[in-house]
C-alpha positions as CSV (number, residue, x, y, z in Angstrom):
1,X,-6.6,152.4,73.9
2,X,-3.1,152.3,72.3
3,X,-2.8,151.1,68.5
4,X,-1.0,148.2,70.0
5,X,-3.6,147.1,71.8
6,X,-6.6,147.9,68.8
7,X,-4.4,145.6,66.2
8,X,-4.5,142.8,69.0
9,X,-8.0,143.2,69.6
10,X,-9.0,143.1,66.1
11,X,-7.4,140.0,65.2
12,X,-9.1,138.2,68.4
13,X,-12.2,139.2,67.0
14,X,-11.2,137.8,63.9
15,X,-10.2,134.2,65.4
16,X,-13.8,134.2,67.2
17,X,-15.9,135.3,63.9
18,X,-14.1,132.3,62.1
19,X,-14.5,129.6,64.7
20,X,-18.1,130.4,65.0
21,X,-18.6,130.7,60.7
22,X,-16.2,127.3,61.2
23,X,-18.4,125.6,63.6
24,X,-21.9,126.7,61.4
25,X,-20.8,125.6,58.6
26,X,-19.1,121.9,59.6
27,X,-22.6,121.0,61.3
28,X,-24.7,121.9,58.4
29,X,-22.4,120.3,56.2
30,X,-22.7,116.9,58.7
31,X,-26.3,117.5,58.3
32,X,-26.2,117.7,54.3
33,X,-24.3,114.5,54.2
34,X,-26.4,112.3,56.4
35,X,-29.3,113.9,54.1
36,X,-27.8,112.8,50.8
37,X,-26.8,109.2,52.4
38,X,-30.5,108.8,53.8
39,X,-32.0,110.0,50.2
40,X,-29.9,107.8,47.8
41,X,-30.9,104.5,50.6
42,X,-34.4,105.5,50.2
43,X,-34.0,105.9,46.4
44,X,-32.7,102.0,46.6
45,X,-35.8,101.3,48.4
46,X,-38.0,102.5,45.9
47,X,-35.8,100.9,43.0
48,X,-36.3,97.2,44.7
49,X,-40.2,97.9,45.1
50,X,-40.2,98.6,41.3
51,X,-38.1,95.7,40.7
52,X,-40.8,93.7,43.0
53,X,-43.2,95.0,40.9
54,X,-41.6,93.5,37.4
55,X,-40.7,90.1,39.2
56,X,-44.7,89.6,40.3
57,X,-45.6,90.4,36.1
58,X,-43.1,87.8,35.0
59,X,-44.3,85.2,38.2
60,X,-47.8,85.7,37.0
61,X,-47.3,85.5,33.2
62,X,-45.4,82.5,34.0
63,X,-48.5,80.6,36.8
64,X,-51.6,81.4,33.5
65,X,-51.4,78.1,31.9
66,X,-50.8,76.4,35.2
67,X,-53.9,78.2,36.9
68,X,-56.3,77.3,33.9
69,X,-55.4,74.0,34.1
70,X,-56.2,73.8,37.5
71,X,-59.6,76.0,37.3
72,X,-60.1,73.2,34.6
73,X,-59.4,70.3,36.7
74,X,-61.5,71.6,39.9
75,X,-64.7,72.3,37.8
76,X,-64.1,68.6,36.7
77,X,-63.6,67.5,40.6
78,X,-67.2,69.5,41.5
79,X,-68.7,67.9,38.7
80,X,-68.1,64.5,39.5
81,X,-68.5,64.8,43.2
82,X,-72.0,66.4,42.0
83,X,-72.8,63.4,40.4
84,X,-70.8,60.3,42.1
85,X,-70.3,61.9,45.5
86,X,-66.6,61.1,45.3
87,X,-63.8,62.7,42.9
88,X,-63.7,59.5,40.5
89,X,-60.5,59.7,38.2
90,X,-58.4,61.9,40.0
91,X,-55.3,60.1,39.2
92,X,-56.0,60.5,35.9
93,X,-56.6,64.1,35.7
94,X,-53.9,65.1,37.8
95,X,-51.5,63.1,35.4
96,X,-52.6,65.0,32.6
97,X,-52.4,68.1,34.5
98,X,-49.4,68.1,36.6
99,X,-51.8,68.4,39.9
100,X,-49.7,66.8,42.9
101,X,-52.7,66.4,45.6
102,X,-56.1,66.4,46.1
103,X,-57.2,67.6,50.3
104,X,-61.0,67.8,51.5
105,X,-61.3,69.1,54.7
106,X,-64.6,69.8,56.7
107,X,-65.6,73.1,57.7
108,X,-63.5,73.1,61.4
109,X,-60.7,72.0,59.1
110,X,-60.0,68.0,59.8
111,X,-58.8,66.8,56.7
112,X,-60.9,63.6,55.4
113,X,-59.1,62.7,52.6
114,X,-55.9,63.6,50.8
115,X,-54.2,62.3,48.2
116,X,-51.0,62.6,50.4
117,X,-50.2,60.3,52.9
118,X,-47.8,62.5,55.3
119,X,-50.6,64.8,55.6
120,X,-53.6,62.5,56.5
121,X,-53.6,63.2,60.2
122,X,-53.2,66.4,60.2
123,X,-55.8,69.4,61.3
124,X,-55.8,72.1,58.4
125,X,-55.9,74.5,60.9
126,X,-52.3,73.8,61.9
127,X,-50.5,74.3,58.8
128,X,-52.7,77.9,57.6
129,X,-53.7,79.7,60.4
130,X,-55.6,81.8,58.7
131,X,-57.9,79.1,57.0
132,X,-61.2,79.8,59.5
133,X,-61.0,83.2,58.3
134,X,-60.7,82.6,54.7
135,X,-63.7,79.9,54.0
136,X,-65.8,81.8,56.3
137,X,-65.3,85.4,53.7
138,X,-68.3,85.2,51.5
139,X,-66.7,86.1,48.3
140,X,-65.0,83.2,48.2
141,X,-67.6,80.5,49.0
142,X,-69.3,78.7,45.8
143,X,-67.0,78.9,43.2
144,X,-63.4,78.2,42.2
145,X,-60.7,80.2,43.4
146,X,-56.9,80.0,41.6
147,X,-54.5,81.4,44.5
148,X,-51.3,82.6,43.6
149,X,-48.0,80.6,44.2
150,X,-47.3,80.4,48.0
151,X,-47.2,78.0,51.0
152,X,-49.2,75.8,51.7
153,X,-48.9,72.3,53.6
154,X,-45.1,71.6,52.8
155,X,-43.0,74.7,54.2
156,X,-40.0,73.2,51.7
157,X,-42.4,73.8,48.6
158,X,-44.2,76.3,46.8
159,X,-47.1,75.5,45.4
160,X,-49.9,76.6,43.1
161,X,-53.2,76.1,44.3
162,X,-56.4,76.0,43.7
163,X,-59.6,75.8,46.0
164,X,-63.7,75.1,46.0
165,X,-65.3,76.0,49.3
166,X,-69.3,74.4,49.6
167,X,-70.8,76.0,53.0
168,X,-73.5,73.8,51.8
169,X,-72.0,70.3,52.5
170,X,-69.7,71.7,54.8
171,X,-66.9,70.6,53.1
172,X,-63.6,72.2,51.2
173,X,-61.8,70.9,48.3
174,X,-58.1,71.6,47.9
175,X,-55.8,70.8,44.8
176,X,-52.2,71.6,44.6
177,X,-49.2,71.4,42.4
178,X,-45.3,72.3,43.1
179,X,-45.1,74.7,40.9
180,X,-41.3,74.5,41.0
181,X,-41.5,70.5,39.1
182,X,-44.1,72.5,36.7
183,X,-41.5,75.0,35.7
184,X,-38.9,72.3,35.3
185,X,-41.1,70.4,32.9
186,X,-42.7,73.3,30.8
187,X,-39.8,75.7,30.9
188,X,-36.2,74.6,32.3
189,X,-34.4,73.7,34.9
190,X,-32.5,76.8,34.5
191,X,-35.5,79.1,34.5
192,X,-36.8,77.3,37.6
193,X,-33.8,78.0,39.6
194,X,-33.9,81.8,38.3
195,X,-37.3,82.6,38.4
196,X,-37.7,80.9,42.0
197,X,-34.5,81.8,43.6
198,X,-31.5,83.5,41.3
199,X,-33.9,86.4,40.3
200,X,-33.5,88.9,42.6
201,X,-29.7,87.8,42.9
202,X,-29.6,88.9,39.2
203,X,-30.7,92.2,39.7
204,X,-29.0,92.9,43.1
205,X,-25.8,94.6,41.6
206,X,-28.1,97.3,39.7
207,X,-29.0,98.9,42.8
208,X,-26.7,101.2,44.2
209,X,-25.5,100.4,47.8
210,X,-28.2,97.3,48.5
211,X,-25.8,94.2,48.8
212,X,-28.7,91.4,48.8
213,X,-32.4,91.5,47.9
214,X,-34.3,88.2,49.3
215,X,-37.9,87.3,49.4
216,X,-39.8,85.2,52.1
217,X,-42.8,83.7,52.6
218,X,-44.6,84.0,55.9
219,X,-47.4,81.6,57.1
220,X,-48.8,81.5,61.1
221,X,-45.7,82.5,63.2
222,X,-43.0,81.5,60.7
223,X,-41.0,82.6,57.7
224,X,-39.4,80.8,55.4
225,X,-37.4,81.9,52.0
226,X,-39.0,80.7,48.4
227,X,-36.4,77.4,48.9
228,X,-38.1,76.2,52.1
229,X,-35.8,77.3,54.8
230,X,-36.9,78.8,57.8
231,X,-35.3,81.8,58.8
232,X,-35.9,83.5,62.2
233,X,-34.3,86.4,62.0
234,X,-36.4,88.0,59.6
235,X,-39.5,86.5,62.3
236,X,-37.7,88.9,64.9
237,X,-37.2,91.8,61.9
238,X,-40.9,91.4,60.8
239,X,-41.9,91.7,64.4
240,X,-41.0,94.9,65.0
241,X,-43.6,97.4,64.3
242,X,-42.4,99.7,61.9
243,X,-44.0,103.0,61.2
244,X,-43.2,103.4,57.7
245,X,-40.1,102.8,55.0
246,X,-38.7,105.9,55.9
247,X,-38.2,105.7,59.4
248,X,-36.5,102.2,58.9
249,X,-34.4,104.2,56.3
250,X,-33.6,107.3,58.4
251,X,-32.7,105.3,61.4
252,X,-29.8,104.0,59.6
253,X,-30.9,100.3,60.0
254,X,-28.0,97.3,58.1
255,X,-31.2,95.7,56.5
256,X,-34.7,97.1,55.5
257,X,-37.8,94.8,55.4
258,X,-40.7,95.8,53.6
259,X,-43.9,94.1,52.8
260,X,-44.5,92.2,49.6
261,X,-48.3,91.6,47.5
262,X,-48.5,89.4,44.1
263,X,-51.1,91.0,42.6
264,X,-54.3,89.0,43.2
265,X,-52.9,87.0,46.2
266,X,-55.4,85.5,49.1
267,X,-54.1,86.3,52.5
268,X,-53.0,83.0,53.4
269,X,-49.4,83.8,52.7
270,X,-47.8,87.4,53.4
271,X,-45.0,88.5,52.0
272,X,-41.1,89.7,52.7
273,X,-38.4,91.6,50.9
274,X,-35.6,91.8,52.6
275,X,-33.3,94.7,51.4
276,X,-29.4,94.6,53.0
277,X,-27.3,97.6,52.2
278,X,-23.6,97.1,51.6
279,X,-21.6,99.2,54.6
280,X,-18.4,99.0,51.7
281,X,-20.3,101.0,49.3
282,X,-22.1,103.2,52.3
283,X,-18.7,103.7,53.4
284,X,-17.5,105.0,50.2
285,X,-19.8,106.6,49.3
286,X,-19.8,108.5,52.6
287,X,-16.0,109.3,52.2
288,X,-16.6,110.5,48.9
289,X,-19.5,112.5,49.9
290,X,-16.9,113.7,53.0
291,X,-14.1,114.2,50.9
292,X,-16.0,116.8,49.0
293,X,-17.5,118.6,51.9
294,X,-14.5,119.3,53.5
295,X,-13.2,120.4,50.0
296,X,-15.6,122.8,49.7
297,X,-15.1,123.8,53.7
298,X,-11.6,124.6,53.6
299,X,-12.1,126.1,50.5
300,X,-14.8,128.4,52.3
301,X,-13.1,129.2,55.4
302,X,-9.8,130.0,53.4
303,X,-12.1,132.7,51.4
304,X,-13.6,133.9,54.8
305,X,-10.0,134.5,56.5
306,X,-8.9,136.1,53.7
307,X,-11.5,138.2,53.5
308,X,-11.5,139.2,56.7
309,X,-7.8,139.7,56.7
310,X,-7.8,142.5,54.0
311,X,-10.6,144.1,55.8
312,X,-8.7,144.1,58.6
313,X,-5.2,144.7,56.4
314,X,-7.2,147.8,54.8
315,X,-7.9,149.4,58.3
316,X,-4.6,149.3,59.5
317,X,-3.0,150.4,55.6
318,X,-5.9,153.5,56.5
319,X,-4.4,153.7,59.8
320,X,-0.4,154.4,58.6
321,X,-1.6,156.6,55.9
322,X,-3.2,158.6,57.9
323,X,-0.1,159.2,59.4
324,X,2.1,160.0,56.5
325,X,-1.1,162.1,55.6
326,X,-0.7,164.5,59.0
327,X,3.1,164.6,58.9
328,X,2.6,165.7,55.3
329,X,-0.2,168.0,56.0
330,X,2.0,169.6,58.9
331,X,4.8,169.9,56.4
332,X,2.3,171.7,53.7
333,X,0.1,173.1,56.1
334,X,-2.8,170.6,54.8
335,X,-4.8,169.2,57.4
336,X,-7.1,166.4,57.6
337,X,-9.6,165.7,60.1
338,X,-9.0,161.9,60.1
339,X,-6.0,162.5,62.0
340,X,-8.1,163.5,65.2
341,X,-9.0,159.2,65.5
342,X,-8.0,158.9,69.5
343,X,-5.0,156.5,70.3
344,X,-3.1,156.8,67.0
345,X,-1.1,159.9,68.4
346,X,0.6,160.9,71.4
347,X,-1.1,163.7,73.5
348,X,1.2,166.1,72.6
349,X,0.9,165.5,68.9
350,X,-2.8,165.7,69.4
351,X,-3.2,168.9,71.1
352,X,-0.9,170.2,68.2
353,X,-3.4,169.0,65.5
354,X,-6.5,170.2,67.2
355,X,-5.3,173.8,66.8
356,X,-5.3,173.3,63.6
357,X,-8.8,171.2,63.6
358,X,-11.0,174.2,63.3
359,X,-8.9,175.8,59.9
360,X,-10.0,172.3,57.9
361,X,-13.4,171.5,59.2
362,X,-15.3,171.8,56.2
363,X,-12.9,169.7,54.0
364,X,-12.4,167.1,56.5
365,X,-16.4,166.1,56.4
366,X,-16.2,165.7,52.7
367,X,-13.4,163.1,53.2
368,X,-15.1,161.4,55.5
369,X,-18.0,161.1,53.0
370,X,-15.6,159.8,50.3
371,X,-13.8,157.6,53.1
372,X,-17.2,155.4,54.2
373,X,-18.1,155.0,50.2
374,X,-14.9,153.6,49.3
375,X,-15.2,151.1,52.6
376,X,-18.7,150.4,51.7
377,X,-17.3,149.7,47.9
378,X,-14.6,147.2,48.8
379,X,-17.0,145.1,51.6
380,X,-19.4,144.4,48.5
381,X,-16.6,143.6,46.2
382,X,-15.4,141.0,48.7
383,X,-19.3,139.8,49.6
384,X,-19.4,139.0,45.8
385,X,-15.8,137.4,45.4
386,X,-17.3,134.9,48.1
387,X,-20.0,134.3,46.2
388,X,-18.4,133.5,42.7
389,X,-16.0,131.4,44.6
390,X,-18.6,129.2,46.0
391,X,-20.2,129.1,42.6
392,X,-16.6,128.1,41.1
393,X,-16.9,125.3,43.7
394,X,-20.3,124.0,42.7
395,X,-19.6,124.1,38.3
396,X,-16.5,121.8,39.5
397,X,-18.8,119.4,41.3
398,X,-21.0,119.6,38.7
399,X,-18.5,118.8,36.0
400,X,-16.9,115.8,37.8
401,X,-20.7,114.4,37.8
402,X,-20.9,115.1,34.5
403,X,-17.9,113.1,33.1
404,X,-18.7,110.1,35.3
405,X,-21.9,110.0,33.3
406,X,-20.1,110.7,30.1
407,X,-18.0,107.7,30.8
408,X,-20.8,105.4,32.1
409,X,-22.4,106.1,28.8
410,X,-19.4,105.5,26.5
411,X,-19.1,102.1,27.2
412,X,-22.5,100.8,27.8
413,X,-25.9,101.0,25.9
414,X,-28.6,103.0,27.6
415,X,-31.5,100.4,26.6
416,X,-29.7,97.2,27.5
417,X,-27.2,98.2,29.8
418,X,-25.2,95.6,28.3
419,X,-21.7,96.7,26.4
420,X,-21.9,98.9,23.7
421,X,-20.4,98.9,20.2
422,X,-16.9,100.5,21.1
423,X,-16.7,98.7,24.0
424,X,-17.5,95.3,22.5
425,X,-14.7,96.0,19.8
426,X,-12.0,96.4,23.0
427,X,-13.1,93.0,24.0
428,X,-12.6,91.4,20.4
429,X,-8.9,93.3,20.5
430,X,-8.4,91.9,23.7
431,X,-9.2,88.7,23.2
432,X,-7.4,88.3,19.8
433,X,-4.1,88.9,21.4
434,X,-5.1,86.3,24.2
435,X,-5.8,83.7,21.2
436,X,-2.4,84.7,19.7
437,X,-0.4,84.5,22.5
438,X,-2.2,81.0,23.9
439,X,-2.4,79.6,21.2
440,X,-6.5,79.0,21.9
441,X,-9.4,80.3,19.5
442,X,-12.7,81.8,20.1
443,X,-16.0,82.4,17.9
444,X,-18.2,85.4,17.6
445,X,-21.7,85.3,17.0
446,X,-24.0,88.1,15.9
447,X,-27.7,87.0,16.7
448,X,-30.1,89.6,15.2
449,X,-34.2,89.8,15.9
450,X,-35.6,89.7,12.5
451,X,-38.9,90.4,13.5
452,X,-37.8,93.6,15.4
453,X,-38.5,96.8,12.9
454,X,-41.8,94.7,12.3
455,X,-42.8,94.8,16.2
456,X,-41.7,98.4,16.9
457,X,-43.7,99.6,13.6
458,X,-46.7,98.0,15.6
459,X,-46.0,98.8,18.9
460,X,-44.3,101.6,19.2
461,X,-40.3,102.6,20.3
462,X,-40.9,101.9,24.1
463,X,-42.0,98.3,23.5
464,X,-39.4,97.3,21.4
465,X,-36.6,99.1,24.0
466,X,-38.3,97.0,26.6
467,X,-38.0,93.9,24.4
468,X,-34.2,94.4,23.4
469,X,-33.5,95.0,27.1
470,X,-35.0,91.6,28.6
471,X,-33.7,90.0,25.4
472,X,-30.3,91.2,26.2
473,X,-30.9,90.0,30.2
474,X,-32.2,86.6,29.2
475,X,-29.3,86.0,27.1
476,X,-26.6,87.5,29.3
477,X,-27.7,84.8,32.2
478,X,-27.6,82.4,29.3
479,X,-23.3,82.6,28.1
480,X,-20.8,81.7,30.6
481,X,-18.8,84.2,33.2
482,X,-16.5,84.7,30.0
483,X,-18.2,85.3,27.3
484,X,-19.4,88.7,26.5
485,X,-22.5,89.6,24.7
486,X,-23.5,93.4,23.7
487,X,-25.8,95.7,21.4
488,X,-23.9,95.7,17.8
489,X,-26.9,97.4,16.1
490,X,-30.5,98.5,16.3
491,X,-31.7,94.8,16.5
492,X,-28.5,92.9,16.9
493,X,-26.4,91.4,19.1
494,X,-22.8,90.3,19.0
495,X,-21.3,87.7,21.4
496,X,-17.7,86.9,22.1
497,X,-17.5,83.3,23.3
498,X,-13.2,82.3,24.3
499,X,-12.2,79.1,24.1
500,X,-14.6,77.6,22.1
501,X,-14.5,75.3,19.0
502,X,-17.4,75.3,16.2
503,X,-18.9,72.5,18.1
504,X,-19.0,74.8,20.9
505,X,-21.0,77.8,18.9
506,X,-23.6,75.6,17.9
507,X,-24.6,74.2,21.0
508,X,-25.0,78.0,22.0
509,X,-26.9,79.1,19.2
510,X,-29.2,75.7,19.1
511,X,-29.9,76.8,23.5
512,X,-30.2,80.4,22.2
513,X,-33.4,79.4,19.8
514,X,-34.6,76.8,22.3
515,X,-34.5,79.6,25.0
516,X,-36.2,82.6,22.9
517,X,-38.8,80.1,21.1
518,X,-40.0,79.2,25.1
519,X,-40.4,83.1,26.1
520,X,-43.0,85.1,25.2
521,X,-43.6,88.5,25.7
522,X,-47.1,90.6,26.1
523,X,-48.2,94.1,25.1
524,X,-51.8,94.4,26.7
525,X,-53.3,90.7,25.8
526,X,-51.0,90.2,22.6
527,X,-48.5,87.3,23.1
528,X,-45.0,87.8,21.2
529,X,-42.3,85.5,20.1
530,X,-38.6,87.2,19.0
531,X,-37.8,85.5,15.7
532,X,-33.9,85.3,15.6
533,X,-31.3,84.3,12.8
534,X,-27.5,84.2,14.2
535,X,-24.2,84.3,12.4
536,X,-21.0,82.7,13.6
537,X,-17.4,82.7,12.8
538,X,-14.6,80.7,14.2
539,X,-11.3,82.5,15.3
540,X,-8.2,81.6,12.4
541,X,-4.6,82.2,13.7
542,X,-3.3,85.3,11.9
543,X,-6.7,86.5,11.4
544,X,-7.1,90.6,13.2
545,X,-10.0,91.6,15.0
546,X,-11.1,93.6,11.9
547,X,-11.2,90.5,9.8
548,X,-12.8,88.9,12.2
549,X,-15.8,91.1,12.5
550,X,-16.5,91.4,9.1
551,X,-16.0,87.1,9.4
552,X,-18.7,87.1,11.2
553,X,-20.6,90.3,9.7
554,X,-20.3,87.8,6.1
555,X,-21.9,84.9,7.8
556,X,-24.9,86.5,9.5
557,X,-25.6,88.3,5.7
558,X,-25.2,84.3,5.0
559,X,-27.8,83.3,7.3
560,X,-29.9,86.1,6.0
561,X,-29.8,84.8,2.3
562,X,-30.5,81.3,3.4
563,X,-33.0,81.7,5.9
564,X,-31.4,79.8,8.7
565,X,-28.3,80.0,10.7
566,X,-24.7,79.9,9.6
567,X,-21.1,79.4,10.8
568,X,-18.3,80.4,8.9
569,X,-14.7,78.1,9.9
């Protein structure tokens, strides 16, 4: 084989090894990403059961007084129907109690009287399907049972209720009251629409890639969502027999249902969460995730060809020394064995140099030695320039990561995750200008929990994180799209409210108290009130942010020394 033809076939070798490395490397790289996508959905998954998890504590600390009332009122019902054989005064204690109806079915479930006249007619049976199957459970029988908010006559309603079941007389006693009505009156109208609609809404946004979050209630053959409307697509999603999460996950599936328990609930409701993903965020996410692979591809098959391309280049440099090497041992009378490598020379030149083979035998084997060492040397120096260029590749990655986090975490507190201090002092600049320029004021309020140090001395630094964090989400839903509220110190708040007049920053303070004086919080069985005081300050023209904040800074040391609230103007 001419030299010609050994340089060709060395760089078709060298075309095949890198499509094949190329082909490797793309597919596992595919693989990798569809990998990372699947893990960070399933990671959202697992976010949304916790968050499931927090909304059933806050639903049940919200349903206690409710189901003692009820408890209260049933026992009262037994009693009387004991005694009278009827339930004498129900009006009465249903007033006092916010109960909405009173049912009494028999044991095959025809109702025999209810408090309700849309309902009279109607076979128990048909509304709960799975009411044979519940009075019939011992552990239920004989005594009163509180179940937790659900379904139960009126698909448009959930309701709290509360039942007796007498295998005795045969007969089943039902009370029930909209629990929606009994949030209006005992909390607000506000909270009702949040905790019993807006709440998963709320915390949508802090899930990464999931677009909607939605819970349903499912009764017989129907589903309906917690405002009474009947959806039946999630009856055809539910329908499908699902193996697990993950497989729902890992066969790429727009939306992801998974099933729902309150913690204590009878199984005459089951329940939905509906999780759908945002393909805008999936998308981006992917390209990013793309974007980087094929960075770090290009990057690795520029290293391969070039490695192969000096190992190549360093044969064919060998190659023409070795000629200058036998025209110069010719010319000294020096010879070197290498030279005898068939197809670099012409026959002639061949037979010249194997006359002269037998004179330099001994010295030619020790070059060949010396020869495979230093070939051997330069293939592991390039095996390890691959390698620290890949791990060049992977500290870049990692820094990028790294100073997304950094700047996540420069603007935002890690408790709250509302706006940090810095942050919150760009917003007051901001806004100052705007107030310049329009012409239109704004206030500032610092709200600080008095009681705070107190609390975490007693119950520790994780408690009072957790109670600065749903402090800072209850308020956050209660300012405007406008406003902005974030962490100012350990146990304060500042809030930046535009356009609005000292009028204005009263009303907000006076629905601040009235919403932290209706909340309570629990550690184990120990109920806890936030005590707040709050400073404000009104916006004067000429005024800079500077002098604005320590405005406000004066009037909350103000409120401090008088024990109340106070607004500086």
């Amino acid at each position: 084989m001419t030299y010609r033809k050994q340089k060709t076939a060395l760089h078709l070798l060298m075309l095949v090894l890198i499509i094949i490395i190329t082909f490797f490397v793309f597919y596992g790289a595919m693989v990798h990403l569809r990998e990372q996508l699947d893990e960070i959905r399933l990671n959202a998954v697992h976010q949304v059961e916790q968050i499931g998890r927090d909304y059933d504590l806050l639903l049940e600390s919200n349903e206690k007084i409710l189901a003692k009332d009820m408890s209260n009122v049933m026992s009262a019902i037994i009693r009387r129907i004991s005694v009278s054989g009827k339930p004498d005064n129900f009006e009465e204690l249903s007033a006092e109690k916010d109960i909405d109806f009173l049912i009494i079915t028999d044991w095959e479930g025809n109702i025999l009287s209810c408090t309700r006249d849309d309902i009279l007619d109607n076979n128990i049976n048909e509304r709960i399907p799975e009411f044979q199957e519940y009075i019939n459970t011992p552990g239920n029988q004989n005594k009163v049972i509180v179940d937790r908010v659900g379904l139960l006559f009126d698909h448009t309603r959930l309701y709290k209720a509360a039942w007796y079941i007498d295998p005795a007389q045969k007969r089943i006693y039902i009370i029930a009251s909209d629990f929606r009505n009994f949030l209006e009156k005992t909390r607000s109208i506000g909270f009702s629409d949040y905790l019993l609609g807006d709440y998963f809404n709320s915390v949508t946004r802090s899930v990464m890639m999931v677009s909607d979050i939605s819970l349903y209630y499912e009764q017989g053959t129907r589903i309906y969502t917690d405002s009474g409307e009947e959806n039946l697509e999630m009856e055809e999603l539910t329908a499908s027999a699902y193996e697990n999460i993950e497989s729902q996950v890992f066969n790429n599936y727009e939306s992801i249902v998974i099933p729902y328990h309150l913690n204590e609930m009878s199984n005459l409701n089951h329940l939905w969460l509906k999780i759908s993903f945002d393909r805008d965020k999936i998308r981006q996410i992917s390209m990013n995730l793309l974007l980087r692979t094929l960075f770090s591809f290009v990057i690795l098959i520029l290293v391969i060809y070039l490695g192969l391309y000096l190992f190549f280049k360093n044969l064919q440099s060998e190659r023409e020394k070795l000629v200058y090497n036998v025209i110069e041992s010719i010319r000294r009378n020096e010879f070197n064995d290498e030279v005898l490598e068939k197809g670099v020379f012409s026959k002639e030149l061949e037979d010249g140099i194997l006359e002269l083979y037998e004179r330099f035998t001994s010295q030619s084997q020790t070059s060949e030695r010396e020869i495979e060492e230093k070939d051997s040397t330069i293939e592991l120096l390039h095996k390890e320039l691959d390698i620290e260029i890949r791990k060049g590749a992977t500290l870049q990655r990692q820094l990028l990561q790294a100073q997304q986090s950094c700047e996540q975490m420069q603007r935002f507190d890690k408790v709250t995750g509302l706006p940090n201090r810095d942050t919150m002092r760009d917003y007051l600049y901001y806004e100052r200008e705007r107030a310049e320029r329009d012409k239109r004021g704004f206030c500032l309020v610092i709200l600080k929990l008095t009681n705070f140090p107190a609390l975490v001395k007693i119950h520790g630094i994780d408690f009072g994180n957790y109670l600065l964090n749903k402090a800072g989400t209850k308020l956050r839903t209660l300012l405007r799209t406008q406003d902005q509220i974030g962490r100012w110190a350990e146990n304060e708040y500042l809030m930046l409210l535009p356009l609005t007049t000292s009028e204005g920053v009263r009303l907000v303070i006076n629905r601040i108290e009235r919403l932290l004086k209706e909340t309570e919080f629990y550690q184990e069985e120990t109920r806890i009130r936030l005590e707040i005081l709050c400073g404000g300050s009104v916006y004067v023209a000429g005024l800079t942010a500077e002098e604005c904040l320590r405005q406000v800074q004066m009037a909350i040391l103000e409120a401090e020394n008088l024990g109340r609230n106070a607004i500086i103007e």
